[in-house]
N, C-alpha and C positions, 0 to 999 in steps of 0.2 A: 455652472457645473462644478462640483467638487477637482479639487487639486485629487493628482492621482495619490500623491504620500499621505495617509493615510495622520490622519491630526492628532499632534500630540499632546492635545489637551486635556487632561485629566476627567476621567468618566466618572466617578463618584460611585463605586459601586454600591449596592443596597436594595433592600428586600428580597426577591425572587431572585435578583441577578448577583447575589454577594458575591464576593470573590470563589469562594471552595467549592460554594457551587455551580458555578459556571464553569471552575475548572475540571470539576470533578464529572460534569457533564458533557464536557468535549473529550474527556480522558476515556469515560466508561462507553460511550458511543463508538467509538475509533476500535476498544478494546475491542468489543462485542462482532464489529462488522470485519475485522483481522482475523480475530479468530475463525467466525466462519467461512472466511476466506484460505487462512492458511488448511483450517482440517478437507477442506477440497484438494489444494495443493500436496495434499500429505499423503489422502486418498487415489490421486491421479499417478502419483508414483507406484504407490505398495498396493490398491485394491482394484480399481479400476480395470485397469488391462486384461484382468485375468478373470473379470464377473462380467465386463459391458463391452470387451471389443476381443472374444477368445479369436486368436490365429494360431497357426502352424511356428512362428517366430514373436516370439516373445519381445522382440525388439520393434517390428513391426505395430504390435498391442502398444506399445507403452507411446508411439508418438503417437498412435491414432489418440489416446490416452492425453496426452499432453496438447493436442490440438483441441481437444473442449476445452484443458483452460487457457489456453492463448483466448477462446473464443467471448471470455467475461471481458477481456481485456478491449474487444471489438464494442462489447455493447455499454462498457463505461463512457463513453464521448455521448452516446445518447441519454443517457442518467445525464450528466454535465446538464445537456439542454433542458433536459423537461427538467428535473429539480434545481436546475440552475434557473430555469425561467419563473418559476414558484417562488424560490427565495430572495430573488431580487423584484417580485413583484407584491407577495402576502406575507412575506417572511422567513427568516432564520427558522424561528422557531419549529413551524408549521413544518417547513421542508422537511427538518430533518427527521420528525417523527414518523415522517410516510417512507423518507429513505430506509430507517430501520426496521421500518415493518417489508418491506420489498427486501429486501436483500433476507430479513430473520423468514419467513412464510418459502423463500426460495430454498433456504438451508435445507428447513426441517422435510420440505419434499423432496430432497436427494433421500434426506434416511430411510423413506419411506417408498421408493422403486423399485419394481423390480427388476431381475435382472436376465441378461442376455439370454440365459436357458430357459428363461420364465416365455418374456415376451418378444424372444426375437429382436430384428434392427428395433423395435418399436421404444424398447429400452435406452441404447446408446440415443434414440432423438430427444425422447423426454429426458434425459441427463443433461444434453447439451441447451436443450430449451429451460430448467432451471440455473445450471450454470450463467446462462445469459442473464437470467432474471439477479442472480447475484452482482452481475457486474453494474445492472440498470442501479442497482442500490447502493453499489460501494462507492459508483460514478458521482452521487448525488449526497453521499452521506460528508465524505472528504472534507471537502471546499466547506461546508457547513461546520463544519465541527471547529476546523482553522479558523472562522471569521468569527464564530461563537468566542472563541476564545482572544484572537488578537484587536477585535473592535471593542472588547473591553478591560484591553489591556489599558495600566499607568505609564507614565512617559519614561521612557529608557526597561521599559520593561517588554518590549513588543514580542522580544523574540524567546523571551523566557515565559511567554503566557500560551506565543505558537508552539510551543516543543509539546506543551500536554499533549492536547492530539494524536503527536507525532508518538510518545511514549504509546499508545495503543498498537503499535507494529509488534515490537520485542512482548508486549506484554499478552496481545493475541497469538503470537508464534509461542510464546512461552508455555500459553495454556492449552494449545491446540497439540504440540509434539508431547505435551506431557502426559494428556487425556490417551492417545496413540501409545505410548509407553506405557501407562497402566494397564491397557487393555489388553498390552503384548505381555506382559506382567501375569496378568490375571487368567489368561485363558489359552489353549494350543490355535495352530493355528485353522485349523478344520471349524473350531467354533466363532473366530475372530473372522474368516470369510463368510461363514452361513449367518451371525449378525451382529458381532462385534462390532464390527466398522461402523453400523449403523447409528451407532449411542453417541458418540459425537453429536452429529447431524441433528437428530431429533433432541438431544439433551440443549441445543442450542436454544432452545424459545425460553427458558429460561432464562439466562443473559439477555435475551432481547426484553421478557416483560422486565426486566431489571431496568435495564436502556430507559423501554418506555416511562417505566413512573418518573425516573431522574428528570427527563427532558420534560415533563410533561409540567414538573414545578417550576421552569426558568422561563422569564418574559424575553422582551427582543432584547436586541443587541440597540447602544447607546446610537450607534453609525447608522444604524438602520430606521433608528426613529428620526435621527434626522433627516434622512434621505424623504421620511413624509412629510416632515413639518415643515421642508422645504420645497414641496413637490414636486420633486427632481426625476422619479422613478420615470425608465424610458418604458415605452409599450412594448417592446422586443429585445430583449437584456439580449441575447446570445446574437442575434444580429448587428447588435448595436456594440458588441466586441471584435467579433467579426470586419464591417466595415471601418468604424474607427479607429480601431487600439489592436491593430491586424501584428504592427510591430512587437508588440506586449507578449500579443499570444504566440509569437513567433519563439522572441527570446525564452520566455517560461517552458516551451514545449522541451526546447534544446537544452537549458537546465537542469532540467530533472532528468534529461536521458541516462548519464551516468548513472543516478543512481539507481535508479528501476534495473539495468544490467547486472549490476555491480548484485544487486541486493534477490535477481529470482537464481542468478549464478550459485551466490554461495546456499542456496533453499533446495531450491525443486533440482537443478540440473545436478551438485553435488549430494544431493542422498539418493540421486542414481546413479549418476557415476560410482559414487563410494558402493552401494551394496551391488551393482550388476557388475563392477569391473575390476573393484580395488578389494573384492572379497567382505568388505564388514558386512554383519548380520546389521538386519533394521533396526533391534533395539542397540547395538552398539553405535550405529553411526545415528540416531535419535538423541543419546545421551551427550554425543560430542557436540551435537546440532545444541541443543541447551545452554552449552559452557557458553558456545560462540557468541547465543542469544544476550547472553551478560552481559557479553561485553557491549554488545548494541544498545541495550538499554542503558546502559552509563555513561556510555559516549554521547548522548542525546541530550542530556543536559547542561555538558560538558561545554559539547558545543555552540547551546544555544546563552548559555552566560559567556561564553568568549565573544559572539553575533553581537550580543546586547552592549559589547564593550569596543572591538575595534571593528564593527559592523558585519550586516550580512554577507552582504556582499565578499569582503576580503574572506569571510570565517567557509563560505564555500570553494572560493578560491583554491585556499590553500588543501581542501578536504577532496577537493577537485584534481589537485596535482600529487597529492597521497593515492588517488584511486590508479595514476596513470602507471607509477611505481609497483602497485601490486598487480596489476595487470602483467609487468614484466615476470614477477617471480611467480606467477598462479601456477606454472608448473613443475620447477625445482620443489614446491613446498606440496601439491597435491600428487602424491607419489601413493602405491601399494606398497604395504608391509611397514608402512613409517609413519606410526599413529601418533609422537609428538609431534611431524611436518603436519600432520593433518588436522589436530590441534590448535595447530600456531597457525596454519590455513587457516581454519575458520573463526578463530580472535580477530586475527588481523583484518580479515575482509570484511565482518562487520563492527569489529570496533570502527574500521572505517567508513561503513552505511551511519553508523550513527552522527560521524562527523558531519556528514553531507546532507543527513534526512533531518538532522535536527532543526537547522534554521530554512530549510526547505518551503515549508509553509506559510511561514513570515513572507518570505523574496517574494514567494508567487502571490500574497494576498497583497501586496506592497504595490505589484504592478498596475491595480485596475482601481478605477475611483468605484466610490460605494454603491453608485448605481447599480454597476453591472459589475460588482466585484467576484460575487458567487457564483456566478455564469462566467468570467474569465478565467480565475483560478483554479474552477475546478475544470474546464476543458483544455487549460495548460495543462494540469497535472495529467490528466486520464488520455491526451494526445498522447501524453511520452511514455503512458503505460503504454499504448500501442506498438510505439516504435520500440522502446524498449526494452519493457519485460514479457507482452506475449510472446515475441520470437523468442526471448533469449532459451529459456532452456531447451526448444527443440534446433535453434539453428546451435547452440552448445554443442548438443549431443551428436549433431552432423558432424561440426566440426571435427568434435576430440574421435570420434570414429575413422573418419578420413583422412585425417591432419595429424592427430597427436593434440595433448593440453596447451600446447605451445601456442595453436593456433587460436585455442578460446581468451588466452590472455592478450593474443595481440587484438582479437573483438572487444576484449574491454580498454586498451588502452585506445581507439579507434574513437569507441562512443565516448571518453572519457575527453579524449582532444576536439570534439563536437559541444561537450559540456563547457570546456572552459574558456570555448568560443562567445559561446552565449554567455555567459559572465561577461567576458569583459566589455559586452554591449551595454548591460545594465546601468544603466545612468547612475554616477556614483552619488549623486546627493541623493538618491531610494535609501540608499542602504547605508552609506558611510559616515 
């Protein structure tokens, strides 16, 4: 059986699998399935409430609202297994072309629903039963696009080949709040409810056949060819992490907790907070949501050449004990009437997602040997979306209603002291 550290023997890259575009095809896959992820997210605050679940209390709509997308969050761990069982059985490749088609074929059927006044409960079901179908794809897309990218990575380069991928978050949120802004831009709001919203969603299959041609020109990964020519593949990859390597998926799951918290906090729960409570219009607090986006996407390189230098390991650590720090000041700095605190809110929290999501992918692909790497890493990852980021923004909005924002930053410093728990379990020869 393969060692779990992942070899750093140089892969030779060439032909189908050249370097740019193997990169370029974990980047634009990530890019494509974020986006249709975030315009759901975007959706669920600003449109949803008010077309799929009308009530008497508008606060009432917005969590019933917010409970379909906790619910993508529920059917990721089952994406994990089935395309985790595929990719560690037929391939990289293969998987992830069906993951992007599952999650793009989910999208474009949200745009195309109708809605509460049309067809009754009938609507909020089929809403929630595509949203699932998103989650089955994002569950299965992840983990593939990470091991795309890090099993053909050069040596001392692991963790700057895993951050491509990881750039698909900032750059999906970048294009999804932007599409949102134009449209807010473009039209009132009487035209943006009857079908505005909808051009997102269906303009989505677009990005996807893009996805598809890219993927469809790249062969396996170097790790995975040997996994056959040694014929190592187990007959039940997701079992055979489960039983085995139970420790692995334990640690990963608790790893990524902070950041899944950390990262649906400053999105989904702060552009409700901000426009139901702190007063900003949607396209004013969209425009701030963009600045913040910067900074995430620059921090994620940042921090995956510091990984590559004094390891994953420490470079999470340290991103780990930055999250517990902002968790204390989340509410001195998210204040009404104080648009540079809110500003410097949102730099700061995802400058700091990017600290922690950048070599994110790396640790968790690090943990599992090749066999059942794609079925480990991605049911780490999509566990601690569970625990993580489905609740977060509806048990947020409990919070700060009940409690004050006081109490949402002491939830993130909580999950944040659970994350650096599990760091310091990670066996330091993985990472350091």
């Amino acid at each position: 059986m393969n060692d779990v550290v992942m070899s750093d023997k140089a892969v030779g890259l060439s032909g189908a699998n050249s370097k740019w575009r193997v990169l370029f095809a974990s980047l634009i896959g990530t890019t494509i399935e974020f986006f249709d992820f975030y315009i759901y997210a975007t959706a669920a605050v600003l449109v949803f409430p008010a077309l799929f679940f009308p009530a008497g209390d508008p606060a009432s709509s917005t969590l019933q609202s917010l409970a379909t997308f906790a619910l993508a969050f529920l059917a990721r761990p089952i994406g994990s297994a089935v395309f985790g069982h595929f990719g560690d059985r037929i391939g990289r490749k293969a998987t992830l072309v069906a993951a992007l088609l599952t999650m793009g074929l989910s999208t474009v059927a949200i745009g195309l629903l109708p809605t509460y006044a049309q067809w009754g409960v009938t609507a909020p079901a089929l809403l929630a039963l595509c949203r699932f179908g998103q989650g089955l794809g994002l569950g299965g897309e992840w983990g593939g696009a990470v091991l795309l990218a890090t099993e053909n990575a050069p040596p001392g380069k692991r963790a700057w080949y895993g951050m491509f991928p990881q750039l698909g978050a900032p750059l999906g949120f970048f294009l999804a709040t932007g599409t949102f802004l134009l449209l807010t831009a473009s039209m009132d709001d009487a035209a943006f409810f009857a079908w505005g919203w909808r051009v997102p969603f269906i303009g989505s299959a677009v990005l996807v056949f893009l996805g598809l041609w890219i993927r469809l020109r790249i062969s396996e990964t170097p790790a995975f060819q040997r996994v056959l020519e040694r014929q190592e593949r187990v007959r039940m990859p997701m079992l055979e992490v489960l039983v085995r390597h139970p420790r692995a998926l334990l640690i990963g799951t608790a790893s990524a907790l902070a950041t899944f918290v950390l990262f649906y906090l400053m999105t989904v729960f702060a552009l409700s907070w901000g426009t139901s409570q702190l007063g900003y219009s949607r396209e004013q607090f969209l425009w701030m949501q963009m600045a913040g986006v910067v900074c995430f996407g620059l921090s994620i390189p940042l921090a995956a050449h510091y990984a590559d230098r004094v390891g994953r390991r420490r470079m999470m650590l340290l991103a780990t004990l930055a999250i517990m720090l902002f968790g204390l000041a989340f509410a001195p700095l998210f204040v009404a009437g104080s648009g540079v605190g809110v500003m410097l809110f949102l730099a700061l929290g995802l400058g700091i997602m990017g600290l922690t999501y950048g070599p994110l992918g790396t640790i968790l692909a690090e943990l599992f040997p090749a066999e059942v790497r794609y079925s480990g890493a991605s049911l780490a990852f999509n566990l601690s979306g569970i625990f993580g980021a489905s609740l977060a923004p509806y048990a947020a909005t409990w919070l700060a209603a009940h409690h004050g924002l006081g109490a949402v930053g002491a939830y993130l410093v909580v999950a944040a002291v659970l994350t650096l728990l599990a760091l310091l379990a990670v066996p330091r020869r993985l990472h350091d």
